[in-house]
N, C-alpha and C positions, 0 to 999 in steps of 0.2 A: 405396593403401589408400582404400577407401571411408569415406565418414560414416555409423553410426549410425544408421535413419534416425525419428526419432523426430518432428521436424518436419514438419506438410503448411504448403508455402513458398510465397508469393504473390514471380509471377517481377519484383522487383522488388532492386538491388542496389546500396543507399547506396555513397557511397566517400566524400560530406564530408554536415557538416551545420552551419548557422548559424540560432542562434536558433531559430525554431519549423519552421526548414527543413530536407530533407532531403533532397540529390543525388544524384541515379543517375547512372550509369559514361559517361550519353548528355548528361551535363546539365540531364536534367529534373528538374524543381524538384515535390517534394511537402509538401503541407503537413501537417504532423505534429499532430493532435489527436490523439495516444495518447499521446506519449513515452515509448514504448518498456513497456509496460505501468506505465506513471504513474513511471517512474525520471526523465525531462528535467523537473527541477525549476526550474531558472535560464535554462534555455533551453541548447541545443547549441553546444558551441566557445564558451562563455560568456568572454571576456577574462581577468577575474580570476578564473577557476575555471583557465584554460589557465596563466597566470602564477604563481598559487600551488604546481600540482603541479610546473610544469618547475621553478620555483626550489627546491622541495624535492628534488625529484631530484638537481639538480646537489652537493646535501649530503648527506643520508642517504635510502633508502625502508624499507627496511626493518631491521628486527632484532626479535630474540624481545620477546616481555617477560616475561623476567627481567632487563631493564637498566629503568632510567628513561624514561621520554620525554614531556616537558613537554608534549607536543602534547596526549596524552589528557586531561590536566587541566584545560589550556584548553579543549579540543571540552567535555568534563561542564559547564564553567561558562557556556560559550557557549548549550550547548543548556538550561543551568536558565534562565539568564535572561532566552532566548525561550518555553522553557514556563511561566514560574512554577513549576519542580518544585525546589526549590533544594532540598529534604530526601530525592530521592531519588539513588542511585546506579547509577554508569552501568557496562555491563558492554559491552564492544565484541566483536562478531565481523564475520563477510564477508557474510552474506549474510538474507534472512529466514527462510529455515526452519531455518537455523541459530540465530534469535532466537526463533524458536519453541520448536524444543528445549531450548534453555537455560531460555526461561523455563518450559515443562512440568518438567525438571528440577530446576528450583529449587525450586518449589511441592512438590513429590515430598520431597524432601528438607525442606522446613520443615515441612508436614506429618505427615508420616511415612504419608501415603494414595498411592495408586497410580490412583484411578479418574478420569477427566474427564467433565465435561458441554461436548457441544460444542452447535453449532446447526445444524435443517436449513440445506440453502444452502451453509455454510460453506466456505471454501478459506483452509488455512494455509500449504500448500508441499506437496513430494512428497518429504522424508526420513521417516525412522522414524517417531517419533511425530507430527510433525506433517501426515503424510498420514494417519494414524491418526485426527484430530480436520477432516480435509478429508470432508465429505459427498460422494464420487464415490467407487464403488466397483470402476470400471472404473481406475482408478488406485493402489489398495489391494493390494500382493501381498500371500500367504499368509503372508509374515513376520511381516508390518505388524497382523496380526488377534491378536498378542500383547496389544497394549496393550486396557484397557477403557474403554472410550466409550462414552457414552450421546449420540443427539443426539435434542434437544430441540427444536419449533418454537419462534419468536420468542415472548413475549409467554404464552403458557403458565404463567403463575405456579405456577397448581398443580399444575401437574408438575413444575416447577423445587421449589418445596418437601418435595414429596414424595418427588424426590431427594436434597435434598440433606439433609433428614432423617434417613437411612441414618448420617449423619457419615463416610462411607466415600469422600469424592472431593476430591483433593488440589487441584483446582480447575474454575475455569470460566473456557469461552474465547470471547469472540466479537468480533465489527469490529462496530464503532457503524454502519458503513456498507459492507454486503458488495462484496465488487470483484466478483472471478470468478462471484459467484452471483446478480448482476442488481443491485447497489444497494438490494438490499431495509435496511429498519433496526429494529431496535426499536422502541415505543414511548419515550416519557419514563417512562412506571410502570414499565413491566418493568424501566428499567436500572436505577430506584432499589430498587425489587424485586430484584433480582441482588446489587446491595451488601448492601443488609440479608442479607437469608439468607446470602448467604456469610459475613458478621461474625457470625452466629448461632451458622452451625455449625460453624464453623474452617474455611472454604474458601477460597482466593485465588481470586480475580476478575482475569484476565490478559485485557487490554485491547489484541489485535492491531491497532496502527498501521503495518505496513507498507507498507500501499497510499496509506491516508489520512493520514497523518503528514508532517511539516515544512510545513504551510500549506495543505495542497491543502484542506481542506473550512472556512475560513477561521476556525478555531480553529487553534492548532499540533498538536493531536492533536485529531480529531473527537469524541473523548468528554467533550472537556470543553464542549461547548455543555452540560451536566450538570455539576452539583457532588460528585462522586464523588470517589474517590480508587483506584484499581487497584492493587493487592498486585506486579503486573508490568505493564510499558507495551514491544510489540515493534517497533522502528521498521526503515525499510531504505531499496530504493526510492528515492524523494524525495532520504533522507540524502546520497547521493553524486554527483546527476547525471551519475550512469552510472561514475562509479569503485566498486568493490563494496566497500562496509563495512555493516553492521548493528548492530544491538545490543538491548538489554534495559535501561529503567528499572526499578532495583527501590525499593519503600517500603523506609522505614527500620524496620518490623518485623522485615523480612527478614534477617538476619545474616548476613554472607559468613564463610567459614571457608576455608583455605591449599588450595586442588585440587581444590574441591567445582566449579568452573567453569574452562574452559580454551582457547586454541585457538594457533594457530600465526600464521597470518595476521591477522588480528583486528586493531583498529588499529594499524597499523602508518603509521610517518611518512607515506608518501604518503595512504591511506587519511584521517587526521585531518584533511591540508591540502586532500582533495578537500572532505571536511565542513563545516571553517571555511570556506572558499569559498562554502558555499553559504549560511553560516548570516548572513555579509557582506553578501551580494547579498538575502537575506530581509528582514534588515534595511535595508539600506539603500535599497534601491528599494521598500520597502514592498508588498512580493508577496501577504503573506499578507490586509493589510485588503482590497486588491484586487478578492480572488475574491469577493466577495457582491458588489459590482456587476457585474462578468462574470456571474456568476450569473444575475441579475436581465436581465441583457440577453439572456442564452441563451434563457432560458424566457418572455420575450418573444417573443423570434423564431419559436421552437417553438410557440409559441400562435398564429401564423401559420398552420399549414400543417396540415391539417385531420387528414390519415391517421396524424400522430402523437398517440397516447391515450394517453399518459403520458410525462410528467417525474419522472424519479427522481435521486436522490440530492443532492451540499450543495456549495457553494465550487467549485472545477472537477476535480470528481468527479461526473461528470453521466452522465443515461442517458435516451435516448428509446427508448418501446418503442411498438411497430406490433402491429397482428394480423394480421401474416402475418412467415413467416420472414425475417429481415434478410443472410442469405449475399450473396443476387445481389447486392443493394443497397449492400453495404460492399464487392462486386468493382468496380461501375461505378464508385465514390468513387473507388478508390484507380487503376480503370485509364484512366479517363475523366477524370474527374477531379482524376487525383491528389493524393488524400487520405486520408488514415492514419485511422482509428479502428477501435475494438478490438469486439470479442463479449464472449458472457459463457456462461454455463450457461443463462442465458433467452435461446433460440433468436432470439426479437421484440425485440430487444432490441440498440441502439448505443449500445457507452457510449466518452464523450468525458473524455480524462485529460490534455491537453495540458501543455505547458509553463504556468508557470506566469505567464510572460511574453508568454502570446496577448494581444491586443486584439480588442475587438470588430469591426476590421473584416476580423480572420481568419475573426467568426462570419458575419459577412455571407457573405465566399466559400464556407463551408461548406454555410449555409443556400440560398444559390441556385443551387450544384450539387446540393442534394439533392432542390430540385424539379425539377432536371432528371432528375436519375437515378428518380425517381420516377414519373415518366412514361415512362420507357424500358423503366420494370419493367411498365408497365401501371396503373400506380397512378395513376388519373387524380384532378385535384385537386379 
């Protein structure tokens, strides 16, 4: 049986990985500024991330929940008291656009509205509703054009109100810091613009942290460099350093009711302990204050190197953009140089999502293979 083929694959084919490293089948060593689309939170084969799941395994991984399991409890209190969200409640599933939908669902239901405001740019995942609220409509089947979406550009106040004046949309979605869609972000007006009107006119405000969420933009969720409060908060990603769990903060306006949300796999013992592992290593190596000197040292180095016109995005959710296409450029990295970093829907555009355990002098290696590869492109300095 064949694969699917729904991936175009760069011929390269891990079999270990440590820390911000990642080995092919030959031994060669790549250095990973993507993590996996921003999933290597603590770094690869992390010790106490590898010792917390085998020691759970060897007791329980799984079972439904309809029994108990003390683990979810602790992960809800673990994660209020690296958020400060201690008033909201935690709803777990596997994956992000499964926290997407639950949170479009939830809003649906407290509402009683059907309609969203999404934003241009935006990428939430590729199920039902939440590729319905994904700006790409080369990804959008004929199913998916059920649901009603409005997208809206950033910053756009008066169209945002004169949506949402209608009183007809169960909510608004957007990432304080877009992944897929180039790093672009709101202003500061507009998000507090977005709260207000939404409190106006019975709308929730759902606050996609999948990408940016558990320290990467050195708040724990990037919306709160803002003093807001989000009706929904969608985390993933980050959460598990690559073991797959998700979930949804909800405010305490929001009322849970017996069946109104559900899933099978969803935190599940192993799932929690890959979580608490991570939320250990956050704390205790102090990962998240971290990232604004890495920051500051990235966009140092970038200021270096002439043919990059722009620094986008916060914490180590970075993005350099060029005016010309970046394809070749991220082939020589990764075959010359071997080095991982990701694309985006902005063609001119590199963006950088590492572990959250790089040092600057992984950016050093970075930055002086990309004068190299820079010049190979023709891009002389």
């Amino acid at each position: 049986m064949n694969l699917f083929e729904v991936y175009p694959l760069y011929d390269v084919t891990p079999v270990r990985a440590e820390d911000v490293y990642v080995y092919d089948e030959k031994e060669v060593k790549y250095l990973d500024l993507y993590g996996g689309h921003a999933v290597i939170s603590i770094g690869h084969s992390h010790p106490h991330f590898v010792k917390k799941i085998s020691n759970q395994l060897k007791q329980i991984a799984f079972y439904s929940n309809a029994i108990q399991n003390p683990l979810q409890k602790e992960l809800a209190n673990s994660i209020g008291e690296q958020s400060c969200l201690h008033d909201y409640r935690l709803f777990l599933c596997s994956t992000g656009a499964e926290a997407i939908e639950n949170a479009l669902k939830l809003t649906s239901f407290h509402t009683g509205r059907k309609k969203v405001i999404a934003f241009k740019g935006a990428f939430h995942g590729r199920t039902s509703a939440a590729v319905a609220v994904t700006d790409n409509s080369a990804i959008n089947a004929p199913l998916n054009s059920q649901h009603e979406v409005v997208f809206l550009p950033f910053n756009d106040k008066k169209a945002l109100e004169r949506e949402l004046a209608t009183e007809t949309y169960c909510a608004v979605i957007f990432e304080t810091i877009q992944g897929v869609g180039g790093l672009d972000e709101p202003t500061e007006d507009f998000v507090y613009a977005m709260e207000s009107l939404c409190n106006t006119h019975g709308t929730c405000l759902i606050a996609d942290e999948v990408q940016s969420g558990f320290g990467r933009s050195g708040t724990f969720f990037a919306y709160q460099k803002y003093q807001i409060a989000p009706h929904v908060i969608t985390m993933a990603k980050g959460m598990g350093n690559g073991f797959p769990i998700g979930g949804i903060l909800v405010h305490p306006e929001i009322k849970a009711k017996y069946g109104m949300l559900g899933t099978t796999f969803g935190g599940s013992h192993l799932a929690c302990s890959a979580s608490l592992a991570v939320l250990d290593i956050l704390k205790k190596d102090r990962l998240q204050e971290k990232t604004k000197d890495l920051e500051n040292y990235f966009r140092t180095k970038a200021k270096e190197i002439s043919q990059i016109k722009k620094i986008k995005g916060r914490g180590l959710m970075l993005g350099i953009e060029f005016d010309f296409e970046v394809a070749s450029l991220r082939k020589s990295l990764i075959y010359d140089h071997h080095i991982f970093t990701g694309g985006s829907s902005n063609k001119y555009l590199i963006r950088i999502l590492p572990p959250l355990t790089v040092q600057e002098s992984h950016f050093d290696v970075f930055f002086n293979a990309l004068k190299i590869a820079l010049k190979k492109n023709n891009k002389n300095l």
